[in-house]
Structure formats: structure tokens, C-alpha cells
N, C-alpha and C positions, 0 to 999 in steps of 0.2 A: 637642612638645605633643600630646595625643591627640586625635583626631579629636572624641571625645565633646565635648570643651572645648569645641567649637563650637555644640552645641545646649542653646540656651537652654529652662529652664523658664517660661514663664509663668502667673502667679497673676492671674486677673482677681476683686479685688475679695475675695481671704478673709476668712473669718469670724471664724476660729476660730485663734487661738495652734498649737495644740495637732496642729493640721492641717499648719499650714508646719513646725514641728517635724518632723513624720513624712515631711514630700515631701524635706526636709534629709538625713534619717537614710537615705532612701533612696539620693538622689544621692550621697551619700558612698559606698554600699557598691556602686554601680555608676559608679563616676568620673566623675561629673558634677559643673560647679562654677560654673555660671552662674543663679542665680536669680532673676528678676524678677517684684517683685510690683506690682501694680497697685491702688492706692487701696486697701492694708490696712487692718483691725483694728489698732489700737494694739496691741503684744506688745511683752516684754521680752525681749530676745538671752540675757539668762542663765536665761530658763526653756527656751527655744529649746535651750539647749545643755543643760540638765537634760533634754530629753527624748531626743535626738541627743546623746548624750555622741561625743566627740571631735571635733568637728564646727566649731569654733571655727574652722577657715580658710573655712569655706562661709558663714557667720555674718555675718562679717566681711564677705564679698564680695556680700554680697543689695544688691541697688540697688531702687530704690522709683520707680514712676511716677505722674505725676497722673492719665495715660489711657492706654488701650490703643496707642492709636497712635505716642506714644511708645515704649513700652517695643518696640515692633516695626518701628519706622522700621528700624532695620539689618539686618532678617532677608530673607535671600531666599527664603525658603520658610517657609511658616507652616502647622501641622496642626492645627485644630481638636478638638477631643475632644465630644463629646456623644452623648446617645442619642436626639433628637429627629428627627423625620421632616420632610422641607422639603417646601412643596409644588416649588420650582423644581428642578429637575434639576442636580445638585450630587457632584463626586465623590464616590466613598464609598470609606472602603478599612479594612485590620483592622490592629490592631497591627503584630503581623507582617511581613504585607505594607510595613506603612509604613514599616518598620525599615531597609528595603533602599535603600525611596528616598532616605530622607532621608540615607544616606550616599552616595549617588552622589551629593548636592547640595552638602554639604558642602566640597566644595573652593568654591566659590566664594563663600563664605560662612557668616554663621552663621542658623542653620536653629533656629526654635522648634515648641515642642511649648504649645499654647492650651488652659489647662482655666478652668473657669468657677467660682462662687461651689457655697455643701456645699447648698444649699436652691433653688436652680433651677436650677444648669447656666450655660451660657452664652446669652446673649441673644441673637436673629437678627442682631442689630449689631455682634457681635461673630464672631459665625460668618462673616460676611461677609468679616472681615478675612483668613482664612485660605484655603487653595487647595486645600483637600479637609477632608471632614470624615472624623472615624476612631470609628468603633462600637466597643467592647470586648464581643464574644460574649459574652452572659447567656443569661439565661432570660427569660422575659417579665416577672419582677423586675429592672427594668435600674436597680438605683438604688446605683450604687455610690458609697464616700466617695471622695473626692477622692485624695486618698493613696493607695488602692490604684488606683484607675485610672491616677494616677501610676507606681506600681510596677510596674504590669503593663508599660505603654511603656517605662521606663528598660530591663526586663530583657531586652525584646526588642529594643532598640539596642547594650545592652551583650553578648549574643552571637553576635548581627546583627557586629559587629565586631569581633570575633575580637582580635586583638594591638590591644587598644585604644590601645598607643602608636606603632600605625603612620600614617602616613601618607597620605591615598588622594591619588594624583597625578589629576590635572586632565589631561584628554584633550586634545591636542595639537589638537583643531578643538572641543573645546566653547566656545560662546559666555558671556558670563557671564547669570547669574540676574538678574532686577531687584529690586530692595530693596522694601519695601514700600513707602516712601514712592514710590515711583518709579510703584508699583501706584496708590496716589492719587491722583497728581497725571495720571498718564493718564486715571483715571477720571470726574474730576473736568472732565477738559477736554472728555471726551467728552457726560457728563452737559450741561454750559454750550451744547454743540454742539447737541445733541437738543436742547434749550432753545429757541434760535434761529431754528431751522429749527419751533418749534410742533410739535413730535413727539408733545410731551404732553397735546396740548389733550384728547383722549378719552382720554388711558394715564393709568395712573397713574407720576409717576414714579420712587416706592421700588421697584414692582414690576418698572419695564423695569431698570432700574441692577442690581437684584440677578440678573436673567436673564443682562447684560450679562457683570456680574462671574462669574455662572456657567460662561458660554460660554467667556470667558478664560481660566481656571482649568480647563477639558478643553482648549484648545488649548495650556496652557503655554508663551507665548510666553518668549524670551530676554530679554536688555534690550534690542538692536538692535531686536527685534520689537513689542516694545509701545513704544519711542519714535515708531517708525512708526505706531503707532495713535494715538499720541497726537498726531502731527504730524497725521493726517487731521481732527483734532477742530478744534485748532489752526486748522487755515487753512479749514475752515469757517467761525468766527469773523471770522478776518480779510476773507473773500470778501465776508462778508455785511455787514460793516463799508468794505469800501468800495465798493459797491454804492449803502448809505445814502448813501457821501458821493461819487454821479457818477462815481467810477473806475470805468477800465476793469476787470473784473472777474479779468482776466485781468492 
């Protein structure tokens, strides 16, 4: 199986038939075969294939999600695409560059590529879900269609790896990635935790959770490492829970 099999595309929310057609015709001609769309446009698979001719095994294999978080529950590394400036401090990285990582990640999973709707981009709710965001060099005309932004990434993964039917072996001490939902469900225990302890009474707290999720995403924790995060949230909870009820807190 080629390494590429592993990374997923993801469609947040397309418009446009005519669009997934073109992201199709590309994955084809750089061996990609995993695409996930998120709360499409009604489209017919046989215009799909009139515009992507040969393409009928990629067709065939498009899976559909109701929300983002699904279609991304299984990926251990997620890249967002957009051209939007954050104020929080937020990785940033170039095609390119990204091409590299994403297949040193790869063994331990599968690894998406996050693009957003042809008329805004992707939403900060959705930029969040991912662990770096990726610029596509322009000009200060940064308004590219979805497709080619698409095309630019597939061609720099597909010679970013070279014998796309090899194999990348997993290093004998790398730890695993954690899935997204894994990402979640720590952050959510953390969120509950701040909660508890009235973190929020003066913060707001969309803006500390998204600094949070910042700060995670430059340290790249493994999964050993953020289960440990998420156990500190954890037994926050639990402390404060039997504190209420006269335990010993210890």
C-alpha cells in the first residue's frame, strides 16, 4: 500500500460539483484515494466522473460526513489550509515544508490535509481542529480555488515521496500520535477543569481553549503525553468533587 493511501483529503462543506470533480482528477494523478467530504452539495458521481474521466475507483470510495469531527476522528495529524491571519499564535508552515512532515507521521496513522468551503475558507472552528495551519505562497491576491490549492499540496507530498509504493518504517522508540478524537476529548476535560476551578470568571473561554489548543499543537504531544494532560484535568474534577462531598482530598 502507498504511504500516500494514508492521507486523507478533507472537503469542509463544498459547493460546488465541479470542484470535488477537479480535487478527484487530481488525487488520481498523484495516487491519492481517500476523500472525505463534509456536509456536501448534492452532486451526481456520473458528472463527477465526466469531469475526472477514469476515476470511477476514487468515486466510488468518497465517504460523506455530517461534521468535521467526524470525518477526522481517525487522523493523527490534521493540516489545515487557509490564508487567514489568527490573532492567537498558531503554527504556521508552507506546502513544502509540510510535505515532509506529514510523512514522517504517517506511519502511525492516517494523516489529513483540511481545506474549507470556494467562498470563505475555513471557519476558526474549524482551523482549530487541526495542528498547524499551511499558507500557499501568493501574492497579496491570496484567493485561490480550492482545487488548485488542493493541487499544489497533493504535488508536493507526491514528490516529497519519492517511491510512492514504499513503505516509511516507524522508528523503533517513536511513540504513537493521538487521534483526534483523543485531541477532544483531553480538551474538553481540560476546558470542564478550567470550568471548576472559575478560571473563566474574567477570561473568556473560546479565547483561553483556543490559546490552549495553540500551545498543544507547538508542543506536539504523543498520545502517552496528552493522556497525561488530560489525566491532570481529570482529577482536578475528581479533587474538587470530593472536597464537595468531605473527602479527604487526598
Amino acid at each position: 500500500m502507498s504511504v500516500l493511501h494514508r492521507v486523507a483529503i478533507v472537503l469542509n462543506k463544498p459547493q460546488d460539483q465541479v470542484n470535488i470533480a477537479a480535487v478527484v482528477r487530481v488525487m488520481k494523478n498523484f495516487g491519492f484515494v481517500d476523500l472525505r467530504l463534509v456536509d456536501p452539495v448534492p452532486y451526481d458521481p456520473w458528472r463527477i466522473e465526466g469531469v475526472a474521466h477514469g476515476t470511477r475507483d476514487l468515486v466510488e470510495r468518497i465517504r460523506h460526513f455530517a461534521t468535521l469531527d467526524e470525518a477526522l476522528a481517525d487522523c493523527v495529524y490534521v493540516a489545515a489550509f487557509g490564508a487567514k491571519r489568527r490573532a492567537h499564535r498558531w503554527p504556521v508552515t508552507e506546502p513544502r515544508a509540510l510535505a515532509g512532515t506529514l510523512l514522517e507521521k504517517v506511519p502511525d496513522g492516517t494523516v489529513a490535509l483540511l481545506f474549507g468551503q470556494e467562498d470563505h475558507g475555513l471557519p476558526n472552528e474549524a482551523i482549530d481542529r487541526g495542528q498547524v495551519l499551511v499558507r500557499i505562497p501568493t501574492t497579496e491576491h491570496a484567493s485561490l480555488n480550492v482545487a488548485q490549492a488542493v493541487n499544489i499540496a497533493l504535488y508536493e507530498l507526491h514528490v516529497a515521496a519519492g517511491d510512492a509504493t514504499r513503505e516509511v518504517a516507524r522508528h523503533k522508540h517513536h511513540a504513537a500520535l493521538p487521534k483526534h478524537d483523543e485531541w477532544e476529548r483531553a480538551l474538553g476535560d481540560i476546558d470542564r477543569a478550567l470550568a471548576a476551578i472559575a478560571f473563566y470568571r474574567t477570561r473568556n473561554p473560546e479565547h483561553i481553549m483556543r490559546t490552549v489548543r495553540s500551545l498543544l499543537n507547538r508542543a506536539g504531544p504523543d498520545s502517552r503525553e496528552l493522556t497525561l494532560v488530560r489525566a491532570i484535568g481529570i482529577e482536578v474534577l475528581r479533587t474538587i468533587d470530593r472536597v464537595k462531598r468531605g473527602l479527604d482530598p487526598e
